[in-house]
C-alpha positions, -999 to +999 in steps of 0.1 A: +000+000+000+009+034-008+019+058+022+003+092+010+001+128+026-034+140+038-032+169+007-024+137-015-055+117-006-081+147-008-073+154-042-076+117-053-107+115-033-118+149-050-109+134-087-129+099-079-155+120-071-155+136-103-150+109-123-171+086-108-206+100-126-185+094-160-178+060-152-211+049-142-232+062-169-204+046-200-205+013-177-249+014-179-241+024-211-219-005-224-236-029-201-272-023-220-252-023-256-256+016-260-217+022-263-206+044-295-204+028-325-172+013-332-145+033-350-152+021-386-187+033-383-182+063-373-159+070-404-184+059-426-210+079-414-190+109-419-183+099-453-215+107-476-235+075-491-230+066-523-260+065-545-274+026-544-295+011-567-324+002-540-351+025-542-353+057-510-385+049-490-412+072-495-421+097-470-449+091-445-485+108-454-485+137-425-513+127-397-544+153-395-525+174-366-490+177-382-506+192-412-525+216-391-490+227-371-470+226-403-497+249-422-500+269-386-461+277-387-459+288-421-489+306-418-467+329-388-435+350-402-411+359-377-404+397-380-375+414-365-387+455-360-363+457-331-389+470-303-389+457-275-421+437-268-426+455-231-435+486-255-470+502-254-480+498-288-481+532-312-516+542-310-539+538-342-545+566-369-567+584-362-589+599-389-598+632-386-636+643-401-649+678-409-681+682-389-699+715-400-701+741-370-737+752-361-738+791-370-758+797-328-728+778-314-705+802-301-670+793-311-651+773-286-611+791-278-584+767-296-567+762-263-571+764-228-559+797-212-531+798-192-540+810-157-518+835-140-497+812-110-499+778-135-470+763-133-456+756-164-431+727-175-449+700-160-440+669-179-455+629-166-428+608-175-445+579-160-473+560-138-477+529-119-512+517-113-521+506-081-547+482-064-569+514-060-567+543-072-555+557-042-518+531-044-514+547-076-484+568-086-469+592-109-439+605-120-436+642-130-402+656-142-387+623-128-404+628-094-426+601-081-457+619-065-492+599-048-523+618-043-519+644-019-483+652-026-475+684-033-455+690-070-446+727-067-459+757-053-495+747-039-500+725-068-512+691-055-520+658-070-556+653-069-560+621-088-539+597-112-561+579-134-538+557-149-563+542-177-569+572-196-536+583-184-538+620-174-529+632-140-552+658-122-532+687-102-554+709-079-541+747-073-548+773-053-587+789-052-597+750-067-578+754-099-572+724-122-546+710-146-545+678-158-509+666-172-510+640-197-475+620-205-460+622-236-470+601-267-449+570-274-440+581-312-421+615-293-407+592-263-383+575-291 
C-alpha cells in the first residue's frame, strides 16, 4: 500500500468524485449495448452515401394534426422590428372628419388659457397603477408623487387615473390641470 500525505488523498478522493458519474453512466451504457459505434462506423458515417440502386423509401403521409401545425407555422413569419415587446404599442391613426359648425354655437377658444400662478413645464414621465386608485403613482419631471403630494408651489396631485392616463393637479382657489404624458411616437 501506498503511504500518502493528507493533501495527497483529498485530491484523489476529490478526482474519484468527479470521475465517478463518467464511469457509471459509460459502464450502464456498455452494459445495456448503447456504447458508441465502433471506430469504422463512425468513419463511414461521416463519409457521404454513395447513391445505391435500391429505391429511398417514401415519406410518411403527414397525420391530421401535423398538417394543421405545419400549415400553422408557415402561416406565422417571424419579424425582426427591433422594439422591444414590453412597449405600449403606437396608437392607431386616427382619422380626422370635418363636422360643420352650427352658425348659434359660439366658437369654442383653440386652447385652454393659461391662468396666472400655473405652473408651467410639467412633464409625466410615467405612472404605476395601483390596487386602487388611491396606491397609484406618478412621476412628473422624474419625481414620483401619490395623491396628496404636493408638486410645486401649492400644486397638489388630486388624482392619477392611470387608464386614460392623465394626472389631475389641484391649485390654489380650486384650480385644475390635468398633465398628460407624452406620446410614445415622441418618447423615441
Amino acid at each position: 500500500m501506498l503511504n500518502l500525505d493528507s493533501k495527497t488523498k483529498s485530491k484523489l478522493a476529490l478526482m474519484a468524485t468527479l470521475l465517478a458519474p463518467v464511469l457509471a453512466v459509460q459502464g450502464v451504457r456498455v452494459g445495456f449495448g448503447r456504447a458508441a459505434a465502433p471506430a469504422g462506423a463512425s468513419a463511414a458515417a461521416v463519409q457521404p452515401a454513395a447513391a445505391s440502386p435500391v429505391a429511398a423509401e417514401p415519406e410518411k403521409a403527414l397525420t391530421a394534426g401535423q398538417s394543421k401545425a405545419k400549415n400553422w407555422l408557415g402561416s406565422h413569419t417571424r419579424t425582426l422590428h427591433g422594439r422591444s415587446p414590453m412597449d405600449r404599442a403606437d396608437p392607431a391613426p386616427v382619422e380626422v372628419v370635418a363636422v360643420p359648425s352650427v352658425p348659434n354655437e359660439p366658437a369654442k377658444p383653440a386652447s385652454v388659457p393659461v391662468v396666472e400662478g400655473q405652473p408651467k413645464g410639467l412633464v409625466v414621465t410615467g405612472m404605476i397603477a395601483g390596487g386602487t386608485d388611491g396606491l397609484s403613482l406618478t412621476s412628473i419631471n422624474h419625481h414620483v408623487y401619490r395623491i396628496g403630494d404636493t408638486v410645486t408651489g401649492s400644486w397638489k396631485v388630486s388624482a392619477i387615473d392611470t387608464r386614460k392616463r392623465l394626472v389631475t393637479l389641484t391649485g390654489p382657489e380650486g384650480l385644475e390641470m390635468e398633465l398628460a404624458p407624452m406620446t410614445p411616437s415622441l418618447e423615441r
